[in-house]
N, C-alpha and C positions, 0 to 999 in steps of 0.2 A: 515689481521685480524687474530689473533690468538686468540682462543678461549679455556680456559683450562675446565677440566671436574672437578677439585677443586672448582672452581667458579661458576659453573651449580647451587646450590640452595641459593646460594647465587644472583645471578642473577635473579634466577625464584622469590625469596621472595622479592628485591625490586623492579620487577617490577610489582606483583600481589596489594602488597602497597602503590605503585603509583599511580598504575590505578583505585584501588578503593578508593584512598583516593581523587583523583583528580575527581573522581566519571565520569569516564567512562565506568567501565564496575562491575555490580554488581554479588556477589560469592556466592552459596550455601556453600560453604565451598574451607578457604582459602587454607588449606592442599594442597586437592584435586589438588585445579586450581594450583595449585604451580608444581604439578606431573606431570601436562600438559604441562607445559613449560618445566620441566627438560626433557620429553622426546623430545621435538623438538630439543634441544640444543644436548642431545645425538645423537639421530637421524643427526645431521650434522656432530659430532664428527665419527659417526660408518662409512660415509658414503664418508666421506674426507680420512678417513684411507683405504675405499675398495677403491678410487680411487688411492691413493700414493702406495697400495699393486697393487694393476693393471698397474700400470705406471712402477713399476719397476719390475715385472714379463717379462713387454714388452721388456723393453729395455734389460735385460736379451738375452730371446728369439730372439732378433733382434742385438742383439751384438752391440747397440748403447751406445753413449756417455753419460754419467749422464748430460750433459748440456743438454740433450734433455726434461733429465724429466718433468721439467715446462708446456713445450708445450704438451705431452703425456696426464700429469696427466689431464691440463684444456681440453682438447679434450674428455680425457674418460669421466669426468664431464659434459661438453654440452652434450655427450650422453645421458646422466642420468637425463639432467634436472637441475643438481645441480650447484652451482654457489660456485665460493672459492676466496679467496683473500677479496678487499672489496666488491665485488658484494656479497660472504656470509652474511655478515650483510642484505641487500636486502633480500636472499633467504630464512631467518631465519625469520626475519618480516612479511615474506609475510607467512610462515607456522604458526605462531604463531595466527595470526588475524583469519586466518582459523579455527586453532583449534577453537580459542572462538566460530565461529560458530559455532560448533559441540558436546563441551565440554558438559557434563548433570551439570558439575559444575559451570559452569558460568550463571547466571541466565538472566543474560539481559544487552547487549552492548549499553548504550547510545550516546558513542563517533564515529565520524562518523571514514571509513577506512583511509584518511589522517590523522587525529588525532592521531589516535592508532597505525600508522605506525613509524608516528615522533617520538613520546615518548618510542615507543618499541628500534626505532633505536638509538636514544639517547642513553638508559640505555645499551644498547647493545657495542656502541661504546666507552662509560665511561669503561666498563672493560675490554675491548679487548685490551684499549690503554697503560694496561701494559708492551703490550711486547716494546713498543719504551723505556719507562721506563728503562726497564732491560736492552736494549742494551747498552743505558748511562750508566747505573751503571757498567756492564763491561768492558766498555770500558775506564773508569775512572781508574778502577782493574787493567786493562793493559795496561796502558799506554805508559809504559819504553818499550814495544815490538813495531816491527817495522811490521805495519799490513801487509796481505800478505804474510809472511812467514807460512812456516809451525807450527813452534815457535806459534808464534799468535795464527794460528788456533785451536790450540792443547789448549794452552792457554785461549783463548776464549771459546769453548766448557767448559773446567771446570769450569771456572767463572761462567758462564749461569747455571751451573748445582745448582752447591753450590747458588746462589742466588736464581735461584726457592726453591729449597728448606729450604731455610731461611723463603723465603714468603708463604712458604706452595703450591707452584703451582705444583708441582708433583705429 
């Protein structure tokens, strides 16, 4: 799951308009409840970054191999509680449901926690699924290269770059 910080109020508005249009969870003000989401979604962005910052301080410090980071970053992350990859999506939902308990902007959750889990994950997984998107798209770009080389790599990073920012995802 990759999660862009372009897409955070875009993400917090239709899911605040789902949820009260499908009349689960009713808003003192939609602003508001919408702020409450964008800060969960930051809040996973800040927190995936101290883990990839931790993960490569380590391997630094420990003169290990960058194939290791994977396994480093997800270890410092169960330290923390926090979940990455798809269990993020999980992690995300389950912060989100909470806040509405706590929100002074959300007045009254009718829809039970399975409900509001489903429909959080859903909208959740509808936009995260662009990064598979973009990898087709650049790899259509480069086709003529022979993957695995350097070439490609090299190649592939600019593609991915120039198309986020075609889609405005940087």
């Amino acid at each position: 799951m990759k999660l862009y910080s372009a897409k955070i109020p875009i993400i917090a508005e239709e899911m605040i308009a789902a949820l009260v249009k499908g009349e689960d969870i009713e808003v003192s003000s939609v602003a508001e409840a919408q702020l409450d989401i964008e800060a969960v979604l930051k809040e996973y962005l800040r927190m995936d970054r101290e883990c990839s910052d931790k993960a490569k301080d380590l391997l630094e410090e420990r003169h290990l191999d960058f194939g290791q980071f994977g396994k480093i970053k997800r270890t410092i992350a169960e330290e923390r509680g926090f979940a990455l990859g798809e269990e993020g999506g999980s992690w995300i939902t389950t912060q989100i449901v909470e806040s509405f308990m706590q929100s002074a902007h959300i007045e009254e959750v009718y829809a039970d926690d399975a409900t509001l889990r489903r429909k959080i994950k859903d909208l959740i997984k509808k936009h995260t699924a662009v990064e598979d998107e973009l990898d087709q798209e650049v790899r259509r770009r480069i086709k003529n290269l022979e993957q695995g080389t350097a070439t490609w790599e090299i190649e592939y990073q600019k593609a991915m770059d120039q198309i986020k920012r075609k889609h405005g995802l940087e």
